[in-house]
Residue frames relative to the residue before (quaternion, step in Angstrom):
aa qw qx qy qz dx dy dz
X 1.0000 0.0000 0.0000 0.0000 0.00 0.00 0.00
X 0.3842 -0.7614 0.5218 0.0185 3.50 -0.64 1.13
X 0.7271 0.2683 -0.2391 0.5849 3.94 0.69 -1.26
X 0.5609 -0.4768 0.5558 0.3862 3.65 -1.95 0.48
X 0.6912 0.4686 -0.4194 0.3561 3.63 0.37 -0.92
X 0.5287 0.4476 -0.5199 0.4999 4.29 0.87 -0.57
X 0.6100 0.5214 -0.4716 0.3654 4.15 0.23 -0.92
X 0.7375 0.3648 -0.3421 0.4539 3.64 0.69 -1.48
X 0.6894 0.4908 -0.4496 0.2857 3.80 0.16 -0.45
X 0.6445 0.4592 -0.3817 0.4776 3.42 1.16 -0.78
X 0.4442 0.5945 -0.4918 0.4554 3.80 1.02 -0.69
X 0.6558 0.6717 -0.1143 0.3249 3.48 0.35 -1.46
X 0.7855 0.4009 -0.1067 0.4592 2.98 1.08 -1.26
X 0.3462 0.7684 -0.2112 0.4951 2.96 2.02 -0.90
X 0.7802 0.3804 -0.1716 0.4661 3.42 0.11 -1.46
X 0.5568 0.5548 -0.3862 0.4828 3.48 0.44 -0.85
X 0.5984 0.6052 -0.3789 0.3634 3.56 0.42 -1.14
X 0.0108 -0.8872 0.4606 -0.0231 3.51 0.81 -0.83
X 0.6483 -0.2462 0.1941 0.6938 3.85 1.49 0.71
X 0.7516 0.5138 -0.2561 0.3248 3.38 0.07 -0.64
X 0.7989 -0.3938 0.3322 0.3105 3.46 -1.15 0.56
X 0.7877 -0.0033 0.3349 0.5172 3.03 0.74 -1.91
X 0.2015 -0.7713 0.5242 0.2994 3.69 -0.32 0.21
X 0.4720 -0.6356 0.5025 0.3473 3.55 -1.28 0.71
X 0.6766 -0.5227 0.3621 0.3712 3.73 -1.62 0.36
X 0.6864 0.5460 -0.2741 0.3944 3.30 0.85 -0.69
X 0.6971 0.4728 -0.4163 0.3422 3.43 1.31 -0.37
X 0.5336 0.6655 -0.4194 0.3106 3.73 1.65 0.20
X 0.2960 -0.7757 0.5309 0.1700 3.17 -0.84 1.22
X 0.3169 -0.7358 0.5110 0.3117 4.03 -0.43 0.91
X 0.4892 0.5873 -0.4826 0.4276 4.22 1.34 0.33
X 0.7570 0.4499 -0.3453 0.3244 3.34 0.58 -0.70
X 0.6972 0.3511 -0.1596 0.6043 3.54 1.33 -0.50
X 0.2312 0.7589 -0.5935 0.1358 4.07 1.13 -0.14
X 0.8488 0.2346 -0.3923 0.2658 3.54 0.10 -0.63
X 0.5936 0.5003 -0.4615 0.4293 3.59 0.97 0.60
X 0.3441 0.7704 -0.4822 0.2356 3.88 1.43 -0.23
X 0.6920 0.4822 -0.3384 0.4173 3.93 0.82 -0.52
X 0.6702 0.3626 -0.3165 0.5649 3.56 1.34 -0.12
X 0.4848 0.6664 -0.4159 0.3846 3.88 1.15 -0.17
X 0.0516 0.7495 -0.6590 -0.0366 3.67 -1.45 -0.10
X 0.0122 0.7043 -0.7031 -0.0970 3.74 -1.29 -0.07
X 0.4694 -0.6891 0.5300 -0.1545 2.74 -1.01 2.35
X 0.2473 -0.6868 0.6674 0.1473 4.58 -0.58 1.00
X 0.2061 0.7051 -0.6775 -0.0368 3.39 -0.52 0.86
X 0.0442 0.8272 -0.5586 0.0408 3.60 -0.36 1.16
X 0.5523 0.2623 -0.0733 0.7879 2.95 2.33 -0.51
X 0.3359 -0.6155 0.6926 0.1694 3.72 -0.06 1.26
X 0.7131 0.4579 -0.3900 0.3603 3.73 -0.20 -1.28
X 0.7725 0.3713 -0.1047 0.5044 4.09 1.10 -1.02
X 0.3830 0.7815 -0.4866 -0.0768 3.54 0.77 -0.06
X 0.4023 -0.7418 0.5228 0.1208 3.51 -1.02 0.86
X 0.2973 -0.6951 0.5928 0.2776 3.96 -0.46 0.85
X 0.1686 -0.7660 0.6187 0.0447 4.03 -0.28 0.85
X 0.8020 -0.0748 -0.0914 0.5855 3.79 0.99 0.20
X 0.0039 -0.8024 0.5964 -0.0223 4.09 -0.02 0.55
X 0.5338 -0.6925 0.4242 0.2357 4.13 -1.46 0.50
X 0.7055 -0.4154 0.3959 0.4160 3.15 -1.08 0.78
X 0.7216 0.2572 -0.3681 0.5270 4.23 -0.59 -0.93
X 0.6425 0.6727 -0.3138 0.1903 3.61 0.46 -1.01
X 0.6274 0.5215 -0.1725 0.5519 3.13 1.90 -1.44
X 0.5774 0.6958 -0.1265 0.4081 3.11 1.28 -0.66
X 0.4008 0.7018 -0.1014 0.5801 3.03 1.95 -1.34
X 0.8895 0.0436 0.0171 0.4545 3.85 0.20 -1.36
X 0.2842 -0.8948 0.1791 0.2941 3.31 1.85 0.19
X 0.7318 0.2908 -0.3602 0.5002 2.98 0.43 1.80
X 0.7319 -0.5098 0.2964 0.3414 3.94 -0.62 0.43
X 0.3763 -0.7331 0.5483 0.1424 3.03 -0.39 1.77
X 0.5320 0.6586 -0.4890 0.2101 3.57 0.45 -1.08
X 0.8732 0.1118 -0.0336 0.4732 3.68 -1.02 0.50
X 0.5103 0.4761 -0.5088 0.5040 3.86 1.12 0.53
X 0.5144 -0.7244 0.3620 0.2821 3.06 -1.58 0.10
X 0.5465 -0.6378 0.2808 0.4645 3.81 -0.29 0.35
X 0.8624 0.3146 -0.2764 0.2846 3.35 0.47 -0.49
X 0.2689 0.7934 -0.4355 0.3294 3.11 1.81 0.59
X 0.7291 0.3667 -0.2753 0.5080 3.85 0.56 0.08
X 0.6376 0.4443 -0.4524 0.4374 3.74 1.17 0.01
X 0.6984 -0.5119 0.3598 0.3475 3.31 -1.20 0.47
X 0.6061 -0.5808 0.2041 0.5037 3.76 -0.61 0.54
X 0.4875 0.6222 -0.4041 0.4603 3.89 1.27 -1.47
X 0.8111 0.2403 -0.2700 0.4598 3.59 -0.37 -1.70
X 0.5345 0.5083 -0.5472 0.3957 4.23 0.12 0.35
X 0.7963 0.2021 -0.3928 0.4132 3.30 0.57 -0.93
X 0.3204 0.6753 -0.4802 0.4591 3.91 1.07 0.35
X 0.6428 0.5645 -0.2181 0.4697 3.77 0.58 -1.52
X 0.6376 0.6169 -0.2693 0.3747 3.29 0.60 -1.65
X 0.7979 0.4801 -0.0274 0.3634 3.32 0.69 -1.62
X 0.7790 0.2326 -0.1306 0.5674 3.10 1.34 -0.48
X 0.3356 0.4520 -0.6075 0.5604 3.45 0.91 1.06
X 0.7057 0.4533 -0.3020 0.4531 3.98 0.47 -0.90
X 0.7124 0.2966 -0.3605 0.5239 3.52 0.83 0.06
X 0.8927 0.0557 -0.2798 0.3489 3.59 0.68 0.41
X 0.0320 0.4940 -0.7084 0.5031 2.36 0.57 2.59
X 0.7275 0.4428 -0.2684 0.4502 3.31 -0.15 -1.88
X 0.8165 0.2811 -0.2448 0.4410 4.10 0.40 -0.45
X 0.2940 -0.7726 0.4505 0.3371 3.58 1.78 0.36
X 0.5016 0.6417 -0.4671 0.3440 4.00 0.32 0.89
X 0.6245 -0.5826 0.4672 0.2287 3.35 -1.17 0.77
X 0.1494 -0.8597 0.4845 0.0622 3.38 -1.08 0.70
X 0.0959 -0.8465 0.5230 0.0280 3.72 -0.18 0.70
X 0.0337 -0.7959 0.6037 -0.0296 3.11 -0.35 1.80
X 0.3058 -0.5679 0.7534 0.1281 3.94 -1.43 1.00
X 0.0896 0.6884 -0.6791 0.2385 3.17 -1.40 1.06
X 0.0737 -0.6023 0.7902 0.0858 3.24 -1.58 1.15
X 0.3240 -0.5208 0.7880 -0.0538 2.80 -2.05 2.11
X 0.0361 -0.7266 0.6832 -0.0636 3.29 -1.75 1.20
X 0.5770 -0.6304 0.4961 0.1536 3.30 -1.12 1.21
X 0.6129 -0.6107 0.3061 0.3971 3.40 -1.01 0.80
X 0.5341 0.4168 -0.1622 0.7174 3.87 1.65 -0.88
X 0.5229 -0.7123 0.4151 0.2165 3.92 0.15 1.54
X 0.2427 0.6238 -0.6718 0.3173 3.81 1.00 0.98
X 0.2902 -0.7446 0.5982 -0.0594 3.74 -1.16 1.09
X 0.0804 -0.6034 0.7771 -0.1598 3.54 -1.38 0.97
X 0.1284 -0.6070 0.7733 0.1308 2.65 -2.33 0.75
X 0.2472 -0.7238 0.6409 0.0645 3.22 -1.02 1.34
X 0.2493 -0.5627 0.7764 0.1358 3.68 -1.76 0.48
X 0.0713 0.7515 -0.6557 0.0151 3.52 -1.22 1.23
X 0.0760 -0.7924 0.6021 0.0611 3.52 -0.92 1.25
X 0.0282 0.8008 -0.5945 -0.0671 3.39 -1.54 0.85
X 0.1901 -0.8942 0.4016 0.0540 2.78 -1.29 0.95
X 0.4421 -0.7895 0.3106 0.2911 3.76 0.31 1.34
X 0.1657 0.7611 -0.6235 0.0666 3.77 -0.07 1.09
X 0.7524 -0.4199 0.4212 0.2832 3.45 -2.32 0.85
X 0.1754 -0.6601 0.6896 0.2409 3.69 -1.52 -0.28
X 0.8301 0.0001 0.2020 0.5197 3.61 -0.23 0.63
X 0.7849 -0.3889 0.2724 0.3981 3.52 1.00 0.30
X 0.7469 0.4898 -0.2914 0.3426 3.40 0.83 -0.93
X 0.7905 -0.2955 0.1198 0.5230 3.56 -0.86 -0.70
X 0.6146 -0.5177 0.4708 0.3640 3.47 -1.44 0.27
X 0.1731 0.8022 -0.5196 0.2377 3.51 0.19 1.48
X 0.4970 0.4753 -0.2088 0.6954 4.14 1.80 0.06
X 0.1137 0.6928 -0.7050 -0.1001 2.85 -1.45 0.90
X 0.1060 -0.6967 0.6769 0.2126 3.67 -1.15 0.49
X 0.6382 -0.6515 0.1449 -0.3837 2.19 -2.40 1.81
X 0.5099 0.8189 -0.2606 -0.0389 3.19 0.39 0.07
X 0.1737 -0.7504 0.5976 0.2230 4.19 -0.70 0.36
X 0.0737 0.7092 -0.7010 0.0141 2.83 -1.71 0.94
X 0.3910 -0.7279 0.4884 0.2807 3.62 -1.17 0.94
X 0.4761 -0.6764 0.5340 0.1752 3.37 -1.32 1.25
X 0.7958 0.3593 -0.0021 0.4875 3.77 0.92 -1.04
X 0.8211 -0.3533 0.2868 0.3444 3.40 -1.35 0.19
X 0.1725 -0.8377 0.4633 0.2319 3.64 0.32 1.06
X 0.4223 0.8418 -0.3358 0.0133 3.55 0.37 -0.12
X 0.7031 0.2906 -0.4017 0.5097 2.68 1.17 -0.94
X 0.6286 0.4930 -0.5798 0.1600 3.69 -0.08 1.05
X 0.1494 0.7907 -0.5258 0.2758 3.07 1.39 0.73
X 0.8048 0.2322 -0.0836 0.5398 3.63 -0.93 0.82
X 0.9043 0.2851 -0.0695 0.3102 3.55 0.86 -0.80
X 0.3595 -0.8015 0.4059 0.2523 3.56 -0.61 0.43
X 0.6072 -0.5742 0.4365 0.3333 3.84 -1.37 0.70
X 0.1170 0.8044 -0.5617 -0.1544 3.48 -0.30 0.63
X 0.7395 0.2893 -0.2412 0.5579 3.94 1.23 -0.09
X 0.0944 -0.7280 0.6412 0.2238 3.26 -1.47 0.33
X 0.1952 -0.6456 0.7272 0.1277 3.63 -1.37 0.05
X 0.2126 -0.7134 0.6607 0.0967 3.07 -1.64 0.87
X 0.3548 -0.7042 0.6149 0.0091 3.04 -0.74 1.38
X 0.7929 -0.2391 0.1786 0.5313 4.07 0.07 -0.96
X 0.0156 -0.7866 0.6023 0.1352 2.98 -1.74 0.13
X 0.2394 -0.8669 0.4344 -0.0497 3.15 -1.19 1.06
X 0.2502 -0.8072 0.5114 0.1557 3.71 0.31 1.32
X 0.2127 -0.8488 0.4662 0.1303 3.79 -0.73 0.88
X 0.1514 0.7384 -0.6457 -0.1222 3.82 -0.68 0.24
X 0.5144 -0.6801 0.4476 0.2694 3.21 -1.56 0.04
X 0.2879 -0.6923 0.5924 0.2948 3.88 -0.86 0.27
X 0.8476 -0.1783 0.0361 0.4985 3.56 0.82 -0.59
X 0.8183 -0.4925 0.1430 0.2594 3.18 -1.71 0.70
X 0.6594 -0.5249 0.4597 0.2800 3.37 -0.78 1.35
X 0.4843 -0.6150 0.5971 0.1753 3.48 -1.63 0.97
X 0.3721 -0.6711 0.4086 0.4942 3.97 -0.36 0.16
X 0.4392 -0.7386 0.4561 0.2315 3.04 -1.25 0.33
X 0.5646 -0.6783 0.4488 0.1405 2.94 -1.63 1.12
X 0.3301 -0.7363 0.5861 0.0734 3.48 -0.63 1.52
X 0.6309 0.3718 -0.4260 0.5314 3.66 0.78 -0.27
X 0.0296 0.7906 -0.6115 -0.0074 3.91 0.27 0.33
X 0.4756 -0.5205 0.6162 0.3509 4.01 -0.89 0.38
X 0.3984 -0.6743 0.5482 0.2934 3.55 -1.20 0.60
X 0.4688 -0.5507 0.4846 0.4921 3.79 -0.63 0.51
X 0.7019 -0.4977 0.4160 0.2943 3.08 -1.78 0.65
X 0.4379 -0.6727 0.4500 0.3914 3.44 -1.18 0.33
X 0.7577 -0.3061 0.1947 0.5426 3.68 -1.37 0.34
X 0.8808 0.2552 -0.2220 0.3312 3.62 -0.17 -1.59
X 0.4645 0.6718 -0.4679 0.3377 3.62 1.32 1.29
X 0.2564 -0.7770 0.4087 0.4044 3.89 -0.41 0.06
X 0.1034 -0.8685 0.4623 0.1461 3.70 -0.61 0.33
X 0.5319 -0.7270 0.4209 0.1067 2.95 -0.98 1.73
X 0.3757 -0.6956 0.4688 0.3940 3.91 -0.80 0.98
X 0.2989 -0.7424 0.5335 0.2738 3.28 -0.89 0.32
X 0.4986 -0.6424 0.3738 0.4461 3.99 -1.14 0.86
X 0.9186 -0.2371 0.3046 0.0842 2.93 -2.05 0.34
X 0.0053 -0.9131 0.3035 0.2723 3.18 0.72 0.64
X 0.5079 -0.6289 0.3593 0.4663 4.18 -0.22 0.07
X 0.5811 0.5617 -0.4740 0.3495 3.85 0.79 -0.67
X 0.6741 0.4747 -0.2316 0.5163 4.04 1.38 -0.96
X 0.2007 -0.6638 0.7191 0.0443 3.35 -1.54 0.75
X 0.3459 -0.7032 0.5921 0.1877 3.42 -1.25 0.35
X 0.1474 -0.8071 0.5654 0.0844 4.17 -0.21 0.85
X 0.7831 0.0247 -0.0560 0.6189 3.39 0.49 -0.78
X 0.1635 -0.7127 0.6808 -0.0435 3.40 -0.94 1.29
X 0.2006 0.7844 -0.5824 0.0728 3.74 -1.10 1.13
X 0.3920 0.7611 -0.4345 0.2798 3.19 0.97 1.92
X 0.2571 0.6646 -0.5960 0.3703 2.47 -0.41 2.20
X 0.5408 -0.7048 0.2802 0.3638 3.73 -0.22 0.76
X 0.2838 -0.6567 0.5426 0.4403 3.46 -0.78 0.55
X 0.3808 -0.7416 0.5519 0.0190 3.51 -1.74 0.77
X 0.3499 0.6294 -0.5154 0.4645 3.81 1.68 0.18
X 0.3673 0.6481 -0.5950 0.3016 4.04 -0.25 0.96
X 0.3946 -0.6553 0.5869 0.2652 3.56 -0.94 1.36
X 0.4233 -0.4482 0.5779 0.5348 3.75 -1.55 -0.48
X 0.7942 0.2845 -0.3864 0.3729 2.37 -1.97 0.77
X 0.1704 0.9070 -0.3127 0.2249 3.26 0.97 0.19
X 0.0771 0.8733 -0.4296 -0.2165 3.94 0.49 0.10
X 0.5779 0.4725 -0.5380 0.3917 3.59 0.94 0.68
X 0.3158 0.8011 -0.3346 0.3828 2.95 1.60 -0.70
X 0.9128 0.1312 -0.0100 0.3866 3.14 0.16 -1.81
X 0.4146 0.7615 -0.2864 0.4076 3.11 1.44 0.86
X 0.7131 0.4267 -0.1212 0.5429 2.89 1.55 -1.56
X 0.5819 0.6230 -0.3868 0.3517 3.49 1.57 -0.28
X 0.6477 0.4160 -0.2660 0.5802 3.35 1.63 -1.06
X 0.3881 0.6668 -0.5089 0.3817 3.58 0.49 0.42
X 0.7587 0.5005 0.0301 0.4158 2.99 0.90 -2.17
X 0.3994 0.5636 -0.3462 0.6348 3.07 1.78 -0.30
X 0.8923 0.1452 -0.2830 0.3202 3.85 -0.38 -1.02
X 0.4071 0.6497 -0.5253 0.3690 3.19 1.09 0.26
X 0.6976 0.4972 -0.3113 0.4115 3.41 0.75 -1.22
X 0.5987 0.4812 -0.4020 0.4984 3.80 1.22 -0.81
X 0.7420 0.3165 -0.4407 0.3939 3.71 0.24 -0.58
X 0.7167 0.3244 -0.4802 0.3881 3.88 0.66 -0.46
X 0.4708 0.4843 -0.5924 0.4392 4.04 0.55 0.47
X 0.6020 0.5325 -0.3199 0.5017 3.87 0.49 -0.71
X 0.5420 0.5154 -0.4189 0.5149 3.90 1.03 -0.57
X 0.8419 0.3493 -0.1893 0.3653 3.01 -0.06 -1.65
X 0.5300 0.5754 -0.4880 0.3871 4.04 0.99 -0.04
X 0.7221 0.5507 -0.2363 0.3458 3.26 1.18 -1.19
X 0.5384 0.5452 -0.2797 0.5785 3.19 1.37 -0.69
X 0.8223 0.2901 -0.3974 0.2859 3.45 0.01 -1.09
């Protein structure tokens, strides 16, 4: 996990847990986390293969321009990283563990973003772990969605989370995420979180001619120009 705000929800989520596997939906309070609630969501996965967003945040709808409520989640990821998605919501239900998906989102006019998605597998009323609550945050230069909406996603990695040791309390005065036309730095690694199952490597199912395809290459392209341009400046 890369942003501070994936550390505080899973912290967050952590607590709720209170002994238990998993914490149930009803025990999130939207006060304790209010200023991240516009980037937050909670996802029906009774069918992992179908999940459905059953309530999703204001900036977030905004994000893909138009009302997540009652659509389905994987209706905006490319076909490869759905049936990827598919599979790993169902393994972390069944293993009651957070999941931390990295993804590059592209605009209909190939403007690019890297996004950081974090679920977390909570109860309904008690029963199984069949909900997950949510969150997205952008890793990179939001601009080019200025004006514009996400119409693809790519999965890039995924990362199943457990802990080694107890969570720090959490901080109700949280900073409000930045606003769109800020950039936000990832933040390091925190030490309370381990990684168990690590699957970062790109998926590669991409016809020719592909236009995420050839998006994510010129992505990868300026990343490399800005981290050669790091290391000149430094050296």
């Amino acid at each position: 996990m890369k942003h501070k705000n994936s550390h505080l929800l899973v912290g967050y989520w952590s607590r709720l847990r209170n002994g238990r596997d998993v914490p149930d939906q009803t025990d999130i309070d939207p006060r304790q986390i209010k200023r991240l609630l516009s980037y937050t969501f909670i996802l029906d996965c009774e069918n992992p293969s179908r999940p459905v967003y059953r309530l999703a945040g204001t900036a977030l709808c905004e994000r893909f321009g138009f009302e997540l409520k009652g659509t389905g989640f994987l209706a905006h990821w490319e076909s490869q990283s759905g049936l990827s998605l598919a599979s790993l919501l169902h393994q972390s239900l069944k293993l009651r563990q957070p999941v931390c998906l990295s993804s590059i989102a592209a605009t209909a006019d190939n403007g690019m973003v890297e996004l950081e998605t974090i679920l977390t597998p909570v109860s309904f009323n008690g029963g199984e772990p069949k909900r997950f609550f949510g969150l997205v945050q952008m890793l990179s230069d939001p601009t080019p969605l200025l004006g514009r909406a996400i119409a693809y996603e790519r999965l890039i990695a995924s990362q199943l989370i457990q802990e080694d040791e107890p969570l720090p309390s959490y901080d109700q005065n949280l900073p409000p995420p930045p606003p769109p036309a800020m950039f936000q730095k990832a933040h390091p690694k925190a030490p309370y979180l381990r990684l168990v199952i690590n699957q970062d490597h790109p998926i590669s199912a991409f016809g020719a001619g592909d236009l995420l395809q050839k998006m994510f290459e010129a992505f990868s392209r300026l990343r490399g120009v800005a981290n050669s341009q790091d290391i000149s400046r430094i050296s």
